[in-house]
Backbone as CSV, one residue per row, in Angstrom:
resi,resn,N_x,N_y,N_z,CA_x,CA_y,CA_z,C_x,C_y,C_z
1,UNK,175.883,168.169,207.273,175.367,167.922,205.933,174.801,169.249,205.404
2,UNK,175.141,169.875,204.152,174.631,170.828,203.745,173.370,170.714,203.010
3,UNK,172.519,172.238,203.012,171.284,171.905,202.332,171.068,171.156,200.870
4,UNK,172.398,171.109,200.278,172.180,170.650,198.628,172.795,169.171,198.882
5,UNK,173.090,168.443,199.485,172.987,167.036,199.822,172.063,166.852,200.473
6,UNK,171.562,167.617,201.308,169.832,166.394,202.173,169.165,166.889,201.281
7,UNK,168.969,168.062,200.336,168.124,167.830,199.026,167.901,166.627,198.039
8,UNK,169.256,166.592,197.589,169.593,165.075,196.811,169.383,164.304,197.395
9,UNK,169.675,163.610,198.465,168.697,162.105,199.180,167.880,162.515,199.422
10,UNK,167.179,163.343,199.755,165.385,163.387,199.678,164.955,163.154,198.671
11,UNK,165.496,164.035,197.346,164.969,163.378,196.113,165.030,162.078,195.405
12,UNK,166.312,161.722,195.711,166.547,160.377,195.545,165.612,159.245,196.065
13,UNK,165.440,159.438,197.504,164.614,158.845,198.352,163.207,158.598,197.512
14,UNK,162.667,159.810,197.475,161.237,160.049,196.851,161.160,159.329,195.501
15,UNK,162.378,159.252,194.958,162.201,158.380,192.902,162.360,157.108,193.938
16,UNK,163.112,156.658,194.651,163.115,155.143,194.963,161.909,155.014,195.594
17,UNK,160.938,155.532,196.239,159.643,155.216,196.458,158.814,155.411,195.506
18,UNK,158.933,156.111,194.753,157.815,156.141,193.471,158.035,154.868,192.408
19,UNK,159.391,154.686,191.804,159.776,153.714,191.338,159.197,152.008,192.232
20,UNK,159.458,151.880,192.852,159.083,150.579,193.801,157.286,150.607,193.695
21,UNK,156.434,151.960,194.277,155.529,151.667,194.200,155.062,151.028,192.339
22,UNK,155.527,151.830,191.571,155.137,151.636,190.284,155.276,150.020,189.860
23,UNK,156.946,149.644,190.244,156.614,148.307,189.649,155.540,147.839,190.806
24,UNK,154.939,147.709,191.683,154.139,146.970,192.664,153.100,146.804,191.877
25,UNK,152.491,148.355,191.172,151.554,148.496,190.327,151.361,147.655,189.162
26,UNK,152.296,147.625,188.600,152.191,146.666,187.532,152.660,145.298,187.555
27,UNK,153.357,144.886,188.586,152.708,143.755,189.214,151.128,142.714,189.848
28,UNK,150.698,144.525,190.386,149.444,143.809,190.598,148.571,143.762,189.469
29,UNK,149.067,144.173,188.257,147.757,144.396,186.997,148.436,143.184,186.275
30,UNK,149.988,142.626,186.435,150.075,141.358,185.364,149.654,140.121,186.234
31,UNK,149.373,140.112,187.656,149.095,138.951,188.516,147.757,139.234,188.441
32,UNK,146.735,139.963,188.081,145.447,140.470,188.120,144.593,139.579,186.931
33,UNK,145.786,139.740,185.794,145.174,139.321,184.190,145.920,137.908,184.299
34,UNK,146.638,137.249,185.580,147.145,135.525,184.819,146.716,135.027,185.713
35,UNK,145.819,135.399,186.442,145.658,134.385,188.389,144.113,134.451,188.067
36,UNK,143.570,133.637,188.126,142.038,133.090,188.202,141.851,133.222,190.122
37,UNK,143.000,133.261,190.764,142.841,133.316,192.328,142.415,134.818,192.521
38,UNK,143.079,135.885,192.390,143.001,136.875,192.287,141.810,137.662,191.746
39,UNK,141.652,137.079,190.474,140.402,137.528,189.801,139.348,137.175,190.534
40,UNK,138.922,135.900,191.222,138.288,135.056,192.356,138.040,136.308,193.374
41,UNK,139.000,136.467,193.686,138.827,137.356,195.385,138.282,138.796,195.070
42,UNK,138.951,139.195,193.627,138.381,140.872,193.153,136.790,140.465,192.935
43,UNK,136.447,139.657,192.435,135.328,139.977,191.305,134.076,139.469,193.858
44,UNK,134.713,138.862,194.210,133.938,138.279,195.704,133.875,139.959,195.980
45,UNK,135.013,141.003,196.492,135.292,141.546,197.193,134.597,143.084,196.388
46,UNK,134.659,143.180,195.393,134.607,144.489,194.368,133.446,144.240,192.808
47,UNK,132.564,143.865,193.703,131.547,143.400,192.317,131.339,144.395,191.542
C-alpha cells in the first residue's frame, strides 16, 4: 500500500468517526429536550 492510499483511509477513517460522533451529539441534545427520563437522571446526576 502506498503512502497516498493509507493517507486517504486514515482520513476517511477520521470524517467517519467525527461524523458518527456528531450525529450521537445531536442525538443526545434532541433525546435531552423530548425525554422527561433523561432530563430526570441529568437534572439527579448534574444539578
Amino acid at each position: 500500500m502506498s503512502n497516498k492510499t493509507f493517507i486517504r483511509i486514515l482520513i476517511v477513517i477520521a470524517i467517519a468517526g467525527v461524523l458518527l460522533t456528531a450525529a450521537h451529539m445531536a442525538y443526545i441534545a434532541y433525546a435531552y429536550g423530548n425525554s422527561s427520563i433523561i432530563q430526570f437522571v441529568a437534572r439527579e446526576y448534574w444539578p
